[in-house]
C-alpha positions, -999 to +999 in steps of 0.1 A: +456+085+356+453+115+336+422+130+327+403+099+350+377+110+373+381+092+407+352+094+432+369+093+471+341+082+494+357+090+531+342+070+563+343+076+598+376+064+607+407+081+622+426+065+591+404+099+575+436+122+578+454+101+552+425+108+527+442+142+524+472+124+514+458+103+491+433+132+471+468+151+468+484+122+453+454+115+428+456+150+414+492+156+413+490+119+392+463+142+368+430+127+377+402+146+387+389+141+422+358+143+436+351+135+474+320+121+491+320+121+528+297+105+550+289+124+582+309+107+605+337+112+587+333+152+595+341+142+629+378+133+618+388+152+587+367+187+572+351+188+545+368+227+537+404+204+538+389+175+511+374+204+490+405+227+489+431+197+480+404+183+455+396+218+437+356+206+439+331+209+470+326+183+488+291+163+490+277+150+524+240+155+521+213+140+494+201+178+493+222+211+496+203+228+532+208+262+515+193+261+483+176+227+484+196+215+451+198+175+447+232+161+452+225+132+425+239+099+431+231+086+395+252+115+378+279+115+405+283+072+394+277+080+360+310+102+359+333+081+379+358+058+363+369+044+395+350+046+433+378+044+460+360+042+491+392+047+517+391+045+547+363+023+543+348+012+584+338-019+588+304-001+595+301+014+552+313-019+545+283-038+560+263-019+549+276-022+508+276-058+521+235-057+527+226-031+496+222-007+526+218+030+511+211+057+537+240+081+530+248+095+497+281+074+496+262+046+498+237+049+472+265+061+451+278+032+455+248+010+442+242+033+411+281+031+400+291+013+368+321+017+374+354-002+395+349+000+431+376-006+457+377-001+495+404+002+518+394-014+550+405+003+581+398-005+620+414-021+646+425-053+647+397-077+661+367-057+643+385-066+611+391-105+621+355-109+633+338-133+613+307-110+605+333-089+589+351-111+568+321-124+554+310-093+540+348-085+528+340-122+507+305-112+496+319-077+485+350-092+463+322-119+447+308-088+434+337-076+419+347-053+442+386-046+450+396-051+480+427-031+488+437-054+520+452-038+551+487-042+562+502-055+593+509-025+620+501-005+650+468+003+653+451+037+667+444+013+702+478+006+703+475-034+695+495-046+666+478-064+635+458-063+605+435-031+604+453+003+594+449+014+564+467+011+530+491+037+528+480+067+504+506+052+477+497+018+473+458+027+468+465+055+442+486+024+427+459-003+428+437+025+411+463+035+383+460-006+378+425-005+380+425+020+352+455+006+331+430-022+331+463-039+342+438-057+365+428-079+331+440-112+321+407-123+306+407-153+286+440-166+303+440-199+323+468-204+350+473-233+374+483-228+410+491-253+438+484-244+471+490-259+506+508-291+521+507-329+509+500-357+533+515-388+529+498-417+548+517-439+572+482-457+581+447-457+579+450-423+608+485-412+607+508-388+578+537-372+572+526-340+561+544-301+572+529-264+587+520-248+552+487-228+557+480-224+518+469-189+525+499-180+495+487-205+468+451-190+474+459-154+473+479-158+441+451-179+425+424-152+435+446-122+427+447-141+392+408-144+392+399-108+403+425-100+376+398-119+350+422-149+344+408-183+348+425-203+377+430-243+379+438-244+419+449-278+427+451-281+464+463-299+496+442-303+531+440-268+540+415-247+560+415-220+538+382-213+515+382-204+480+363-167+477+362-161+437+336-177+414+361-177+386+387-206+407+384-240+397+391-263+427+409-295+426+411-308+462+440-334+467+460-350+493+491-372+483+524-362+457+506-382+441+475-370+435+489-336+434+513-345+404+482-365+383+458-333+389+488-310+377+502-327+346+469-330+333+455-297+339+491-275+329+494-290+293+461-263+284+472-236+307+490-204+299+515-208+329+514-226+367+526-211+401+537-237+425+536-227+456+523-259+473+549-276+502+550-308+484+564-337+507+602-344+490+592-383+506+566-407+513+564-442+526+572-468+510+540-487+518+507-477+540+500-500+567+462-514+565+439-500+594+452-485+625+494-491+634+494-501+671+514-489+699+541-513+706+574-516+732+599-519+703+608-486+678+594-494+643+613-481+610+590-463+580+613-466+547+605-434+524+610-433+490+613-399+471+579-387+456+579-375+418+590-339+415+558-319+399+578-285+390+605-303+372+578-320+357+561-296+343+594-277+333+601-303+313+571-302+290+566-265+294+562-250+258+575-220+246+542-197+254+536-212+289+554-192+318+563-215+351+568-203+387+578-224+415+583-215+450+620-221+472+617-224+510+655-220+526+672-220+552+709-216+545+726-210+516+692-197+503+695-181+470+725-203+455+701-231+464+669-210+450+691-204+419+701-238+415+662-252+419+651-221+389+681-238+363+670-275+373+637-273+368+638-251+343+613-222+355+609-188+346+611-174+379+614-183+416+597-171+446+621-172+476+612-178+515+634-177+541+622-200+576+652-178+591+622-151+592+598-155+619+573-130+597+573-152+566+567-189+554+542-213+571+517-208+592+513-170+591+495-139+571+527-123+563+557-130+537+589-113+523+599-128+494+628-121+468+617-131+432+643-142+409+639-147+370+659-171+348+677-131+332+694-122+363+668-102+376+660-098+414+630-080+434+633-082+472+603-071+488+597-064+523+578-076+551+539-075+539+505-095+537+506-125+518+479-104+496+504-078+488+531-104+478+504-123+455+500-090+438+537-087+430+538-120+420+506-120+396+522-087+383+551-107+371+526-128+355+508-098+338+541-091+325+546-117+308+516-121+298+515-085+279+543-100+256+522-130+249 
């Protein structure tokens, strides 16, 4: 980040204090910071404490009250190579949402040409609400970066989603936003998402708990990272957010295994991090099955294994991921599945962790290459984990 100038916009929240944090980081990394507050803000951080650590005065106002000078928005966008907007309230984000410009921040906002991110923070239910979230989506189809907050107590005292990133990993999403480490224009990546169902009858399945919230945030971190993402995907209730995502939707093994092997032959690599049923029946019975006084028996037969599918006619520039989800013995098993299937690396999930697998918004993960190496992350949003993931993939992908 040296030499970079960074634009801090600060909102009114009481995540403000960590703004000090953050601008100190920012310079001591060698960027030049300059910090826009909005006047509620004032009420939880000074503007004297932003301007001392950032070395430049501070702008509130469209016009200076003691001289009348013009605070301009156009030059202030015009000279940023990255807006951070953190802590961003759900109240600035609304309004970036709607094209809303009655602060400086906010018109600065709508003149920049440059990145923008925004760190949410507020409590937990404010950030859930589905007004909310909708701008959140509407903001990241604009290209906007979303630095997503973690799991943790709250300034009510609840426990959720809501606080803000931590000062470190928002000066690190903007040293990637700046390395342009956010780029994999021009590469195409597959990803499969969510469970399988496997029909019994005309009404019933054999299916399992995955949510496909992973599979999606891998496939849009891929897309806001410019790559362009085949996501091939089971009956899930999760929506795709990025205009840059193929979707393929699917519901068997089956279909799931057709849709991959004839999408991964023209892709530069393929995450699997779909639950895909190890059996189906043997036959589907026509219509409804009825309720009888005897048991009935359903013979399964093994469904066609898609990662050691695709391992097998991966070619030398494609990069494969799969996914392990274990409950003892779990990386000798994990190890086992990355030689068999012959992938490149291997995402393991433990179900002995109540915080991680199915069903929830966090993970931790340990990610295991086919050289020996191993990252084991801790406990965070299944955003944060896609990131580590997709930066894997970016590694790679700067050697290819």
């Amino acid at each position: 980040m040296n030499k970079k100038n960074i634009l801090l916009g600060v909102t009114g929240s009481i995540a403000a204090y960590k703004a000090a944090a953050l601008v100190r980081l920012l310079v001591k990394e060698g960027a030049e910071v300059k910090v826009l507050m909005t006047n509620a803000a004032k009420q939880f951080i000074t503007p004297l404490t932003m301007a001392t650590l950032s070395k430049h005065p501070v702008q509130v106002e469209f016009f200076d009250p003691e001289n009348g000078d013009w605070n301009s928005h156009v030059k202030l966008g015009l000279w940023a190579d990255v807006l951070l907007i953190a802590p961003a309230s759900a109240n600035t984000i609304g309004k970036m949402a709607c094209g809303i410009a009655d602060n400086l921040l906010l018109t600065t906002y709508l003149s920049a040409r440059c990145p923008v991110a925004v760190a949410p923070a507020m409590d937990m239910d404010m950030y859930a609400h589905v007004a909310h979230q909708q701008n959140l989506s509407l903001l990241r189809l604009r290209g906007v970066h979303v630095i997503e907050p973690p799991f943790g107590e709250l300034a009510s005292g609840l426990q959720g989603q809501g606080r803000m990133a931590e000062p470190e990993v928002i000066a690190r999403q903007a040293q990637a936003i700046l390395s342009k480490k956010v780029n994999l224009s021009g590469r195409h990546f597959l990803v499969t998402a969510g469970p399988t169902c496997e029909s019994i009858d005309a009404v019933r399945f054999i299916g399992n708990h995955s949510s496909g919230k992973m599979g999606y945030a891998i496939a849009e971190e891929l897309a806001w990272r410019g790559a362009r993402v085949s996501l091939i995907s089971g009956p899930v209730h999760v929506s795709v957010r990025h205009p840059g995502i193929a979707l393929y939707r699917v519901s068997s093994a089956q279909e799931m295994y057709e849709a991959a092997a004839r999408l991964f032959p023209d892709a530069d690599g393929a995450v699997m991090a779909a639950a895909v049923a190890d059996f189906t029946p043997e036959s589907r019975v026509e219509g409804k099955l009825k309720r009888g006084k005897s048991a009935i028996a359903i013979t399964l037969t093994p469904t066609k294994d898609i990662a050691a599918y695709l391992g097998s006619i991966k070619k030398k520039n494609q990069i494969l991921a799969g996914f392990a989800l274990e409950a003892d013995n779990e990386r000798t098993n994990a190890l086992k599945k990355l030689r068999e299937k012959k992938l490149d690396f291997i995402v393991l999930n433990s179900l002995t962790d109540p915080n991680a697998g199915f069903n929830v918004d966090t993970n931790r993960v340990c990610i295991m290459d086919k050289d020996g190496r191993e990252v084991a992350g801790e406990l965070k949003s299944k955003v944060e984990v896609a990131k580590d993931i997709v930066d894997k993939l970016s590694e790679w992908a700067a050697e290819h």
